[in-house]
N, CA and C of each residue as an Amber inpcrd file, in Angstrom:
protein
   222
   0.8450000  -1.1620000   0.0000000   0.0000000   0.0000000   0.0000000
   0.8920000   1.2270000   0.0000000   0.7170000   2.1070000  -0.7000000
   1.2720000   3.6380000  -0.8590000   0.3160000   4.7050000  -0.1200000
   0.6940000   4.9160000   1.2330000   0.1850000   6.5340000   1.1140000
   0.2910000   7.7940000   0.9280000  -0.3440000   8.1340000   0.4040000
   0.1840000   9.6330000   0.0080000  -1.1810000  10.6470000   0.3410000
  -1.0100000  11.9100000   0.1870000  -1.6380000  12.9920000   0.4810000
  -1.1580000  13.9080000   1.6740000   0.1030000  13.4350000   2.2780000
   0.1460000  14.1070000   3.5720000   1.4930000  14.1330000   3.4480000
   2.6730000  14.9640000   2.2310000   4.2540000  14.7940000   2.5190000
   4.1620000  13.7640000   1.1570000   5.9030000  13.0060000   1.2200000
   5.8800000  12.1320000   0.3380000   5.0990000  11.2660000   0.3620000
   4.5430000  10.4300000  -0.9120000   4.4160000   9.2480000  -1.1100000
   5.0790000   8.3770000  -0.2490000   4.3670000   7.3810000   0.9300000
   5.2540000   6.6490000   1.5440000   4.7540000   4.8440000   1.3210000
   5.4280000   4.1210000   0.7670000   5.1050000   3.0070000   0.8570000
   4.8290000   1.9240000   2.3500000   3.7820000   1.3040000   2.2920000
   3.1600000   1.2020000   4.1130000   2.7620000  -0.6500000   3.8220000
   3.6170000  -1.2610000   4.8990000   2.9310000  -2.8160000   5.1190000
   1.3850000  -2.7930000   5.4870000   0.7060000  -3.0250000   4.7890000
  -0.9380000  -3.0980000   5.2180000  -1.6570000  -4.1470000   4.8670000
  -2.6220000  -4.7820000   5.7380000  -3.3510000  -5.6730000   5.1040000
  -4.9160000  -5.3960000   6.0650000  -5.8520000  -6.2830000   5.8230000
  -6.9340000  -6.2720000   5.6510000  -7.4640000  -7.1930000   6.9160000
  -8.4530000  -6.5820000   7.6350000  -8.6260000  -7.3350000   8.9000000
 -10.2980000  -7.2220000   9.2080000 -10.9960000  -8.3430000   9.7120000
 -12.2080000  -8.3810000   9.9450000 -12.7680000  -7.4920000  11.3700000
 -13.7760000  -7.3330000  12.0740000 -13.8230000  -6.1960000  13.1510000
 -13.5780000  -6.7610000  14.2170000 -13.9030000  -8.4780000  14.4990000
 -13.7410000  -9.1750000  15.4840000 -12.0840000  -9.3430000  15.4940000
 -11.0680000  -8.8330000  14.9750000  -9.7490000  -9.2510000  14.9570000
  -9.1390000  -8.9980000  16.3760000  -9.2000000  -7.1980000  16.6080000
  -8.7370000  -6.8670000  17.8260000  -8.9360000  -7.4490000  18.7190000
 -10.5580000  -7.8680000  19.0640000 -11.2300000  -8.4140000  20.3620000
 -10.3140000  -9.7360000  20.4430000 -10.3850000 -10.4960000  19.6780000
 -10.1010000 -12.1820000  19.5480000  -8.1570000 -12.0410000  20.1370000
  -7.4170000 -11.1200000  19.3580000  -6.2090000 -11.0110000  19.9450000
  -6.1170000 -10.2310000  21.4690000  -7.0670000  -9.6080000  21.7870000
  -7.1360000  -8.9880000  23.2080000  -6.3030000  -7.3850000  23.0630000
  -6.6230000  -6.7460000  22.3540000  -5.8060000  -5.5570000  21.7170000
  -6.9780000  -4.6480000  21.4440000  -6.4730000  -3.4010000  21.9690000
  -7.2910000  -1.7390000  21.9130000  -6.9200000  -1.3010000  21.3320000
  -6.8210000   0.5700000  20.6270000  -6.2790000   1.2020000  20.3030000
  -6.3240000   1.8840000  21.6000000  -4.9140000   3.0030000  21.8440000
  -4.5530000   3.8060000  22.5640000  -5.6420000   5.2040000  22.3440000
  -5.7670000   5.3350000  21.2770000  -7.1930000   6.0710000  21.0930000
  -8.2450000   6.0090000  19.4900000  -8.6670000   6.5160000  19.9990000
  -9.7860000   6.3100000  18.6350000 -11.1570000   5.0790000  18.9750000
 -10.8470000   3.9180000  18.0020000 -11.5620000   2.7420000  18.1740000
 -11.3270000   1.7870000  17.0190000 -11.8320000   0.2690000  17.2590000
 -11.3780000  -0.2670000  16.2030000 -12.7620000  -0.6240000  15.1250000
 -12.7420000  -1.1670000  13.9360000 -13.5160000  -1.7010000  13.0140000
 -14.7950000  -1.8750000  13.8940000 -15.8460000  -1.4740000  13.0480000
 -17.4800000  -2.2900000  13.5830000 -17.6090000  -3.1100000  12.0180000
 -18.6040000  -4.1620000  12.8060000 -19.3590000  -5.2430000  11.7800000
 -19.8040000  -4.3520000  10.2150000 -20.3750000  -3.2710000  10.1550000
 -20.4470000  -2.2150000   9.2510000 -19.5660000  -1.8070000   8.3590000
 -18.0000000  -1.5070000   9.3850000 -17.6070000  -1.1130000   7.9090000
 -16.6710000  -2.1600000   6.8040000 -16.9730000  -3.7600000   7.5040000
 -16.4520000  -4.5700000   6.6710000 -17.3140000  -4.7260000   5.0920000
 -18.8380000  -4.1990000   5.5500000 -19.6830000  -4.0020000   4.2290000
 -18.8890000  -3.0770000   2.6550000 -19.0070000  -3.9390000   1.6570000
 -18.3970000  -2.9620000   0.2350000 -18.8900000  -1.7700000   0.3510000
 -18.2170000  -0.5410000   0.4290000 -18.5760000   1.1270000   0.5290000
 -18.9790000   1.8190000   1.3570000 -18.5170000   0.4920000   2.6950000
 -18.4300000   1.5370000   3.8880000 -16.8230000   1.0950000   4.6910000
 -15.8590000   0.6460000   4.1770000 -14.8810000   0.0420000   4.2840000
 -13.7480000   1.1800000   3.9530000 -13.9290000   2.1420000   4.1470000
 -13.0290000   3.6370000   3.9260000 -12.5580000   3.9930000   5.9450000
 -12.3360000   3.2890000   6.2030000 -11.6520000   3.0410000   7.5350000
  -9.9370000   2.7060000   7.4920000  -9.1550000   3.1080000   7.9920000
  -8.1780000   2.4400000   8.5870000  -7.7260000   2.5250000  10.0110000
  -7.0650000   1.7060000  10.5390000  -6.1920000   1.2000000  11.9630000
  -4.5570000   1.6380000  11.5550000  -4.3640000   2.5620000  12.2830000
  -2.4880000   2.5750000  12.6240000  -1.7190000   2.4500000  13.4060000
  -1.0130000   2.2670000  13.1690000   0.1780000   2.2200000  14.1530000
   0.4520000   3.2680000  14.7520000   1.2900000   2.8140000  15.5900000
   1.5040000   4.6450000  17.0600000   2.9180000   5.4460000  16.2900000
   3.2170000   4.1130000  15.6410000   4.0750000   4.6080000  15.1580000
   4.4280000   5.5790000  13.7670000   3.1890000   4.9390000  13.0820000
   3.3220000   5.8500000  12.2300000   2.2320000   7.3580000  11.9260000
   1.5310000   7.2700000  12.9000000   0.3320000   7.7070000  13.4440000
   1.4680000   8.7450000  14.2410000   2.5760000   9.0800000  15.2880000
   3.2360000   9.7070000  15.5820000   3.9730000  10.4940000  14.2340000
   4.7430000   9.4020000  13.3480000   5.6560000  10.5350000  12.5910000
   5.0280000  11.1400000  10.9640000   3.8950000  10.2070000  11.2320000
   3.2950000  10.8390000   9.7300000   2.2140000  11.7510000  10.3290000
   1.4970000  11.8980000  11.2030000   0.4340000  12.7280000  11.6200000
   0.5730000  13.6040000  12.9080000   1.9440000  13.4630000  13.1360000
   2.4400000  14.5130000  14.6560000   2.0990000  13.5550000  15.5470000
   1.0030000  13.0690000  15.6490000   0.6250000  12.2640000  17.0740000
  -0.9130000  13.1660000  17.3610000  -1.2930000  13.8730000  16.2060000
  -2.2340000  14.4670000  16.6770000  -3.3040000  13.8050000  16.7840000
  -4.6420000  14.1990000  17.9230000  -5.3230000  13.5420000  18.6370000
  -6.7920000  13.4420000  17.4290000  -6.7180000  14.7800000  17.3530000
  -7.6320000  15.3200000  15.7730000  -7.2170000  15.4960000  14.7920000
  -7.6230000  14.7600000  13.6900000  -6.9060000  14.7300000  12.1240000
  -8.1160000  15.8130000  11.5590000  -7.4320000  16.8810000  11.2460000
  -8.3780000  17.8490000  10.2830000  -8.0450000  18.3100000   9.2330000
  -8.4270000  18.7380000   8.1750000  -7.9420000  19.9300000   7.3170000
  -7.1690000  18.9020000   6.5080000  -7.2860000  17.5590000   6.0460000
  -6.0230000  17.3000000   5.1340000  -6.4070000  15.9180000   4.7530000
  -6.4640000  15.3410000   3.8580000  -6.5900000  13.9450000   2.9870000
  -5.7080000  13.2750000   2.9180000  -5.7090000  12.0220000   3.0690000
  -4.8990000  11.1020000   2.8300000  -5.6990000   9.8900000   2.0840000
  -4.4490000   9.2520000   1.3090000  -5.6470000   8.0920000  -0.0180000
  -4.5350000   7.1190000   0.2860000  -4.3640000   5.9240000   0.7970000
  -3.4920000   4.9050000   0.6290000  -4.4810000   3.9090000  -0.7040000
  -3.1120000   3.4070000  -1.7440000  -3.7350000   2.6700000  -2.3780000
  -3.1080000   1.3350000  -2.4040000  -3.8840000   0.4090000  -2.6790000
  -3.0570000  -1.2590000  -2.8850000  -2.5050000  -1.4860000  -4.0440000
């Protein structure tokens, strides 16, 4: 996956996960929330999950994402 819209083009390990994933491994996000049953449906699946890590150096660490697009593609 490539994302881009925010700085360079950055190429990103990503894959594809059902909503029950987190629960079943016993894993939260530090903030936000994870997948509902909903948006595994075709065209409501414009969701993603990140890392802290890259969620720190690609987005500051900010708490509110505003004002700016990002498109990762496969």
């Amino acid at each position: 996956m490539t994302l881009t819209g925010t700085g360079d083009a950055e190429p990103l390990n990503a894959g594809q996960i059902t909503a029950s994933l987190p629960a079943t491994l016993g894993v939260a996000p530090i903030i936000g929330r994870t997948f509902t049953a909903a948006e595994e449906e075709p065209g409501n699946d414009h969701v993603v999950l990140l890392s802290d890590q890259l969620w720190r150096e690609r987005f500051g660490g900010a708490r509110f994402w505003r004002g700016g697009h990002s498109t990762g593609n496969y």
